[in-house]
N, C-alpha and C positions, 0 to 999 in steps of 0.2 A: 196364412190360410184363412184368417177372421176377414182378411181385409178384398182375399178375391172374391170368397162364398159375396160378400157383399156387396161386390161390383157384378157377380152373376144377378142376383137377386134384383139387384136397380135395372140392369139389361131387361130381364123378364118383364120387365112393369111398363104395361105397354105405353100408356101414357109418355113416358121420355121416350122411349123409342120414337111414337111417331113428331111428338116434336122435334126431336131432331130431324128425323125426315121430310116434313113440311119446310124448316129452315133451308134446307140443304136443295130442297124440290125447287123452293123459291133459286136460290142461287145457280143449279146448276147451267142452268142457260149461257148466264154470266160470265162464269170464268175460264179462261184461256186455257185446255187442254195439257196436261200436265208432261213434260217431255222427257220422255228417259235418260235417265242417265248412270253410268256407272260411276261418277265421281258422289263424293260422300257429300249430304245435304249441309251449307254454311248458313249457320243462324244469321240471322239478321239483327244487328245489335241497334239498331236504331231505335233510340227511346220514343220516339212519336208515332214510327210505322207501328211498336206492338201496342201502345194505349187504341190502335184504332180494334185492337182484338182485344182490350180488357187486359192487357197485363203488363205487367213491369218490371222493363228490364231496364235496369237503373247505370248501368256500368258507366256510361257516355255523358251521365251527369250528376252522380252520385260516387264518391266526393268530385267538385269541382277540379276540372280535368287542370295539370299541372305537370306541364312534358316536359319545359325546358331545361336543359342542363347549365348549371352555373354558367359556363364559357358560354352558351347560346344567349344568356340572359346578359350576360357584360359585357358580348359583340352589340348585340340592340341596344343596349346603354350607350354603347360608344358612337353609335351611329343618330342617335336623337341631337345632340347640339348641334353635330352640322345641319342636319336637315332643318332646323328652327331657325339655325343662324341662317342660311339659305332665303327664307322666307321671308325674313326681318333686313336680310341686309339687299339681294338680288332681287327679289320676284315682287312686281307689283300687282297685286290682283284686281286693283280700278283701273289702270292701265291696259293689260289685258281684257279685261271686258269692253273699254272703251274704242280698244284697238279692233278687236275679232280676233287676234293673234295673240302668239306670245312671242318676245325680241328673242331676236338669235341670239344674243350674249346670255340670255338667260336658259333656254333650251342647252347651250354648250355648260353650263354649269350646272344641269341637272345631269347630265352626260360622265361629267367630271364624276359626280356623286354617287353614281352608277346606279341611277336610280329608276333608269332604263331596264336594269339589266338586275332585278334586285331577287327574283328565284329563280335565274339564271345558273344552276351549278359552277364553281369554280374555276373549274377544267375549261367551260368554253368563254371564260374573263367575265360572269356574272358574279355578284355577291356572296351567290349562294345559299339566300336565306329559307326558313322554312315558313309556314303558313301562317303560323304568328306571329313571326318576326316581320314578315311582309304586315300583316297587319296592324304592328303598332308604327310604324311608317306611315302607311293608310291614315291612323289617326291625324298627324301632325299636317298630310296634305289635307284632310275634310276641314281641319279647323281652320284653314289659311286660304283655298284656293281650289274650287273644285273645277272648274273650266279647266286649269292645269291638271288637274287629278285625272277630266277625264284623258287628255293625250297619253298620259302615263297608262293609267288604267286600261285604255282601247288598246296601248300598246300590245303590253305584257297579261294582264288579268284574262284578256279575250283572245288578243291578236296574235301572239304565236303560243299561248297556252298548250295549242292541241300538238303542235312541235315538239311541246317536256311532255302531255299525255300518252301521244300515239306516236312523235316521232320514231322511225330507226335509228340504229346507230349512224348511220351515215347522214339523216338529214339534222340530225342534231348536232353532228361535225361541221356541216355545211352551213347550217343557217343562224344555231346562239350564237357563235361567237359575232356576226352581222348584228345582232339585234343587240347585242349585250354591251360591246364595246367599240363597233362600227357605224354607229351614229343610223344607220340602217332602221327606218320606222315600220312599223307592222299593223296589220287592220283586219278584224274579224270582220267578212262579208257573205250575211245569208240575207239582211233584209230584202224584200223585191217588192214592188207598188201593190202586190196581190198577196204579198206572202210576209205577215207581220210576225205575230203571235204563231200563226198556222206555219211552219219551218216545211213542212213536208210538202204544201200546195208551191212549192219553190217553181221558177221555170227555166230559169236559166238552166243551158244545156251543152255537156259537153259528149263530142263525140268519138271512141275509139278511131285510132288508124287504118286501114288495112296492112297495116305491117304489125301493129298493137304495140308502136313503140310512143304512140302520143295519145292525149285527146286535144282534140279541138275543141276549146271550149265558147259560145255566143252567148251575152245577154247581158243585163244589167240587175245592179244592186243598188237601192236609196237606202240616204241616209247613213252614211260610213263613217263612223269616228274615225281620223287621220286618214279617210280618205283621199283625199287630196296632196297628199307627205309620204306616205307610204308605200315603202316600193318592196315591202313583202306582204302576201298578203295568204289569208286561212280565205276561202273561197267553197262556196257549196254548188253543186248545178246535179241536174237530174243525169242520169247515165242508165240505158237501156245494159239489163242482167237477164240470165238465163235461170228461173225459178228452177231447182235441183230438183223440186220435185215433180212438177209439171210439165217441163222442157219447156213452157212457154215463155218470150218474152216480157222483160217487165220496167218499169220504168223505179229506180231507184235513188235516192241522192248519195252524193260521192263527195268526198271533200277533197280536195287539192291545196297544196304551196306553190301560190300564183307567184311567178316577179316581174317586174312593173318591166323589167329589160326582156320579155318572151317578146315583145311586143303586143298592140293590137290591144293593150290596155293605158286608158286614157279616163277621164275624169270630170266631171264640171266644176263649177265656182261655186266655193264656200257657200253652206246655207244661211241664210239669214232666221237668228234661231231667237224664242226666247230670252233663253239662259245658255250657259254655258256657253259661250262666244266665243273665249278663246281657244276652245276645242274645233279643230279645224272636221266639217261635217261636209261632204260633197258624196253624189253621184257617183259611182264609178260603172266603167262598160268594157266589155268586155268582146273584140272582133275577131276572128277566128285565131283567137288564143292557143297555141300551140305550147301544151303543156307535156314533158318528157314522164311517159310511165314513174317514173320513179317517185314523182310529187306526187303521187295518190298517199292522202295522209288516214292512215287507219288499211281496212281492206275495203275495198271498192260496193259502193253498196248499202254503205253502213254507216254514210255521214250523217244520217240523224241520232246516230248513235253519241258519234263524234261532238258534231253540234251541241246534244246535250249536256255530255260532260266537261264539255268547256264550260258554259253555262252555268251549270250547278256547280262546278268548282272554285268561281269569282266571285258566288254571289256571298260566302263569307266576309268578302274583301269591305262589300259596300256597308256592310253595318258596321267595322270597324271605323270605314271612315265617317260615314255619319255620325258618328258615337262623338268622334272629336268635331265634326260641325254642331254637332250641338252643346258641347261642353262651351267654345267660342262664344254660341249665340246666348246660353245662361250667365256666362261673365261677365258680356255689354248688359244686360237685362238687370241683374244683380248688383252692378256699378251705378247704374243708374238710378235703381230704389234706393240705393244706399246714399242718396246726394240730394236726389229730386222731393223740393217742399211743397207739398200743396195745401190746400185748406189748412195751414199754419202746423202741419204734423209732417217728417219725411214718409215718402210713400210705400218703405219698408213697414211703417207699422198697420200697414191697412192688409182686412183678410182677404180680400180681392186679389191682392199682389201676393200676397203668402202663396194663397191657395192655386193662383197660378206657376210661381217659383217652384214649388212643391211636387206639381203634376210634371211639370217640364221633366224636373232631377228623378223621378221616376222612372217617366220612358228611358231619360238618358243611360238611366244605369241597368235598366234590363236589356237595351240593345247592345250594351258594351259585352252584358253578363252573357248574352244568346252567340256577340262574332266568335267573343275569347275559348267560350266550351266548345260548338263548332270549330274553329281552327286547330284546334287542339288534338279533338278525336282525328283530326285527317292528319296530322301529326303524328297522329298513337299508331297510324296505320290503316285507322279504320276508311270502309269503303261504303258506308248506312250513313250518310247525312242531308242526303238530297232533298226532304221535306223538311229539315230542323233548317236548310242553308235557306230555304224558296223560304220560310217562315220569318226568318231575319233578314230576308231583303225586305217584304210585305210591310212588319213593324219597322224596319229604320227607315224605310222611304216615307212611310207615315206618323212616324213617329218627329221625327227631323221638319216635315212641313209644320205640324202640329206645332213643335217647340220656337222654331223662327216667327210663326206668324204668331204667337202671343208673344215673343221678346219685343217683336215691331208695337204691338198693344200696349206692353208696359212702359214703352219708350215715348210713346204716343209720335205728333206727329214729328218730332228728332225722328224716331224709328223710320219713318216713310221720307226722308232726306238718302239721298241719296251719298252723301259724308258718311254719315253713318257706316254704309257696309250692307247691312241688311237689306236691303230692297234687293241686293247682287245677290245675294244668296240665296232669297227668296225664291228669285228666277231661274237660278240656278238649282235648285232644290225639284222645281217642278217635273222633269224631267224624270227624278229620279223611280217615280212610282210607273212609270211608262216605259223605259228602257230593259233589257235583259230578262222579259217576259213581263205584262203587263199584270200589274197588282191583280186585278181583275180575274187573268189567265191562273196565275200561280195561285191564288185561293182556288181555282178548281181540279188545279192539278193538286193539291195540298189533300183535297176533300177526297179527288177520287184515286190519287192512287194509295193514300191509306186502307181507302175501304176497299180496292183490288188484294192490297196486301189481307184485311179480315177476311173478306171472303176465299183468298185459298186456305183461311184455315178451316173455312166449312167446307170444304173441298176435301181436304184431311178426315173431318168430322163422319163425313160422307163413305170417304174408303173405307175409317176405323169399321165402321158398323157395318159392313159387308163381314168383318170376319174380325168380332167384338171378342172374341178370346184373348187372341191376341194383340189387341189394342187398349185392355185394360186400363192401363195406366193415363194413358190421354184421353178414354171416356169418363174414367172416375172422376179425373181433378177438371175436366168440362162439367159434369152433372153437380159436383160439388160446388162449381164454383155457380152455376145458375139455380141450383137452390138454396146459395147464400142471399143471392141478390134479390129472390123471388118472397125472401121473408125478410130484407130489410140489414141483412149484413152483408157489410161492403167488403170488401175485399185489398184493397191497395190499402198500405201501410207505410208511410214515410218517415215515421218517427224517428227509425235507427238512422238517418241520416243526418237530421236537421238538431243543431242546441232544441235547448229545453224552453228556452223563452219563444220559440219560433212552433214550436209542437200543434198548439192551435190552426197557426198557419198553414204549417202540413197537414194537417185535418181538413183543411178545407179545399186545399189541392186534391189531395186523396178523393175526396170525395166529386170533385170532379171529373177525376181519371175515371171512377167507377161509372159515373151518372153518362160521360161521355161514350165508354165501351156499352153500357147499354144502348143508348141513342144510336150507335152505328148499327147494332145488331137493330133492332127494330127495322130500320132505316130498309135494308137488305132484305128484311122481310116484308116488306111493305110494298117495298118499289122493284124489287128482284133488278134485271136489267136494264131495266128506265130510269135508275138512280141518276144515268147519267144525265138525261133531261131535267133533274130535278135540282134547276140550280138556285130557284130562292133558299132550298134547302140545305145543299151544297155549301153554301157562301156561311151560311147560318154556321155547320159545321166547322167549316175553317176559319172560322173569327173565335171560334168555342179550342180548337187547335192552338190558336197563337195563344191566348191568354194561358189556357193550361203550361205551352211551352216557358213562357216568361217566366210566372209564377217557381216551375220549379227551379229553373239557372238562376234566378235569384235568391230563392231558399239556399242553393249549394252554396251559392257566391258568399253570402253574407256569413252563413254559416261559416265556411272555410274563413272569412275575415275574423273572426270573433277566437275561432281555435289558434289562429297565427296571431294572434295582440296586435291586431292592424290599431292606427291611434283612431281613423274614422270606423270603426268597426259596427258601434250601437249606431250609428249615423245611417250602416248599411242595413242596420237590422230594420231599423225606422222605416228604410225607402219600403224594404221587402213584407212588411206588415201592411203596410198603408198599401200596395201592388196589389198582393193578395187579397185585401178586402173588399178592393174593387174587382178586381180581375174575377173572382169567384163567386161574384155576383152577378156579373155581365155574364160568365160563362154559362151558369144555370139559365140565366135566360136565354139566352141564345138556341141551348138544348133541348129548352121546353119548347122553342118556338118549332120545333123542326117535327113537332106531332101536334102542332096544336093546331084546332077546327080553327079559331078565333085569325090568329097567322095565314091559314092556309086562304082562307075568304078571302082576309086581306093581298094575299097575293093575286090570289084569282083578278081581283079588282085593280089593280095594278097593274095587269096583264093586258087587261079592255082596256086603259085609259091610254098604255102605249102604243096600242094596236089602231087608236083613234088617232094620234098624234103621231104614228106615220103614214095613215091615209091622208092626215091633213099635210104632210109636211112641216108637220109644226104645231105654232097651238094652235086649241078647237075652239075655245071659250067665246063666246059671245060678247065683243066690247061692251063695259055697261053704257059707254053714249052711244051706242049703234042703235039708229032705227029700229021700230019694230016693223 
């Protein structure tokens, strides 16, 4: 009774009323209309979608997620020596690069290993594995051979993924056991010369029968991992729909299981690439492709749907493997200090080489700590990972450049010999921050569908206060939780999960989560629906995202090492204090920057100077020997 009288009394006090309503006034333009439904509302466990609402829901990485069952953990054990042996005794990776291919006697012994066929179910002669069992494989190919990684990866991560997502029963009959143990190649294909990042500006188009027992599908796709090998293929093209609610015509994408025998599909010659060369990359076209109803993969209509969550389902894959490309590239880096004399001292004992050793084994360990949690939750079941997986592609593709090109520096020029290794990896590395949504994109997808997700909870905010009786309970612990922040008590508490030596660390996380849920709220009220123009701010956001996400998968991780008596345990505490103290730094600022007048000029200015140098085509500057 003490506790409603007092949530009436707070209602009354106009003051919160109309803040909240000015917040909500800003937003409602914004948000996508709310759709009825009679099924019961499922929270959203995603630890990063709620910090963009100020709150913490820790389940997903508080304790460090930990699925596997002994037998799943001593199947993966058993399968690590082949794959190494594999690597060490079969696969050349200077060879391959130097080739553009990889030899067929080697492709048949990755076959052998079924490593084609590795989250393949059983039943249709795959592996069988789960998401982190796939990805500690991942590791062992990033450390040894990523051109090979990618044919594996285009195969299975992308190429007939949406087959185990969306297939039927019947096209999973027909088509894993082809891929898994039929030596059968497979190729995810949406890119088009016009349609990179943007999936949906697609143009490739296929079109119904008059019988509506096919479509016909025209066009072409760049850029194919095993494009050129592959004779299954996931395929996207535009497909005229009848809007239910309009009856008007609409142009929608569709995904289809192309096979290279429908005919009328054909391909050019290999790209000539940076990196990753022995990845077979080609053109493919597509001439009145004669696909049977039955290969419409998902329901028709809806392959951006599709598209995505193939997408977001891989992208744990690539931090697992990066994690082992750069465990590799600190080994050579590390052997090297540990031998190399210079000015009469080895060049282990200099702080230069430390403090670069140091930052490497960092990233390394919170990209490893971001694939393993992610893998894990989709393991657990869970279906909320789509901004923690886009966050750990961001860091391991930049994190992995990062780590190679200071191993190349500590190696000096050994490093830039192409013996070495490193220059191949390099090249091949490049790629990574461009491929399966550009770094670029996915920080703004990172930025805005967070704050889509905060903002329907002003959406919520909005309803409760049409009829605040009974809404009680989610206007109290909202007013409560805004006049903690408004006097300086924060709110997010990570203590109960992290040791006692780590509690500082968690305090500085915490206080990030808190300073961040403010920033987005602001943010929402400032820019209402032009948030999404606002991408210097945007970006600011999702760099303030990644750190916060690292920091805490690393808190768990080490945490959980210290309670199990791992022997490197204080080693991980080390990485996770030194992360933190940086990471919580860059993240304040970051958040400061995204209301700050001083930033905001500078952007302005920054604005004009690219606006000049694309009227020029180029630069504007005045040479200084140029005539006056």
């Amino acid at each position: 009774m003490i506790k409603a009288g007092l949530n009436r009394n707070l209602l009354k006090n106009s003051t919160i009323k109309d803040y909240y309503r000015n917040i909500l006034r800003c937003q409602a333009s914004t948000l996508p209309k709310a759709k009825p439904s009679a099924e019961p509302k499922v929270e959203n466990t995603s630890f990063m979608a709620n910090i963009f609402r100020g709150n913490l829901v820790s389940t997903q990485v508080f304790p460090y997620p930990d699925v596997l069952t002994i037998e799943q953990k001593e199947l993966t054990a058993s399968l690590i020596n082949p794959f190494e042996k594999f690597f060490s005794d079969v696969n050349n990776a200077a060879v391959n690069d130097a080739n553009s291919q990889i030899e067929e006697n080697t492709l048949e012994k990755l076959w052998e290993l079924g490593a084609f066929g590795i989250q393949v179910p059983n039943d249709y002669g795959g592996l069988g594995l789960n998401n982190t069992q796939y990805a500690r494989l991942c590791e062992i190919v990033g450390a040894n051979d990523l051109g090979l990684g990618i044919t594996i990866g285009a195969h299975q991560s992308i190429g007939f993924k949406g087959i185990l997502l969306f297939g039927t029963d019947a096209q999973k009959e027909k088509y894993l056991p082809k891929v898994s143990t039929e030596k059968v190649y497979a190729a995810f294909a949406l890119t088009e010369p016009s349609s990179g990042s943007d999936a949906n500006s697609i143009r490739c188009r296929a079109v119904k029968s008059a019988d509506g027992k096919y479509f016909i599908l025209n066009g072409s796709k760049i850029w194919i991992s095993n494009g050129g090998i592959a004779d299954i293929m996931t395929v996207f093209a535009q497909t005229e729909q009848t809007d239910p609610k309009t009856g008007k015509t609409v142009d929608k994408v569709t995904a289809f299981i192309v096979e290279r025998s429908f005919g009328g599909v054909t391909n050019g010659p290999p790209e000539k690439k940076m990196g990753i060369k022995a990845s077979n990359t080609a053109e493919v076209y597509f001439e009145d492709v004669k696909i049977p109803i039955e290969n419409v993969l998902g329901k028709e209509g809806e392959g951006f749907k599709v598209a995505m969550n193939i997408l977001n389902n891989g992208r744990f894959g690539m931090g697992a493997t990066l994690s082992g490309t750069m465990k590799i590239c600190i080994q050579k880096a590390t052997e090297h200090a540990n031998n190399r004399v210079q000015f009469g001292n080895k060049i282990k004992n200099y702080e230069a080489i430390k403090e670069k050793l140091a930052q490497m084994s960092m990233v390394q360990y919170a990209t490893e700590s971001m694939a393993y949690a992610i893998s894990q939750n989709m393991d657990d079941g869970s279906e909320n990972y789509h901004l923690e997986a886009a966050i750990s592609k961001v860091f391991a593709s930049e994190s992995a450049w990062f780590v190679c090109d200071e191993a190349i520096q500590i190696l000096g020029g050994m490093g830039f010999m192409k013996d070495t290794g490193l220059e191949r990896v390099m090249r091949d590395l490049r790629i990574f921050r461009i491929f399966e949504g550009t770094n670029d994109i996915l920080r703004l997808f990172v930025a805005l569908t967070g704050i889509q997700y905060s903002g329907s909870h002003l959406k919520e905010l909005q309803k409760a206060l049409k009829n605040p009786t009974n809404n009680l309970g989610l206007l109290f612990k909202e007013v409560t939780r805004r006049a903690s922040a408004s006097v300086g008590l924060r709110s997010t508490d990570l203590s109960p999960y992290v040791i006692n030596e780590l509690q500082p660390y968690a305090k500085k996380t915490a206080l990030c989560i808190d300073l961040f849920g403010e920033a987005v709220e602001s943010l929402l009220i400032k820019h209402g629906k032009d948030i999404i123009h606002q991408q210097y701010v945007l970006k600011r956001l999702a760099d303030a995202a990644i750190d916060i996400y690292a920091m805490v998968v690393t808190l768990s991780r080490s945490s959980r090492a210290v309670l199990l008596g791992y022997d490197s345990a204080q080693h991980e505490v080390m990485l996770t204090k030194a992360w933190c103290m940086q990471a919580s730094e860059r993240c304040e600022n970051n958040l400061k920057k995204t209301s700050s007048s001083t930033q905001m000029e500078l952007n302005s200015k920054m604005t004009i100077i690219a606006n000049e140098i694309f009227e020029n085509n180029g630069v504007k500057a005045t040479h200084v020997l140029d005539k006056f």
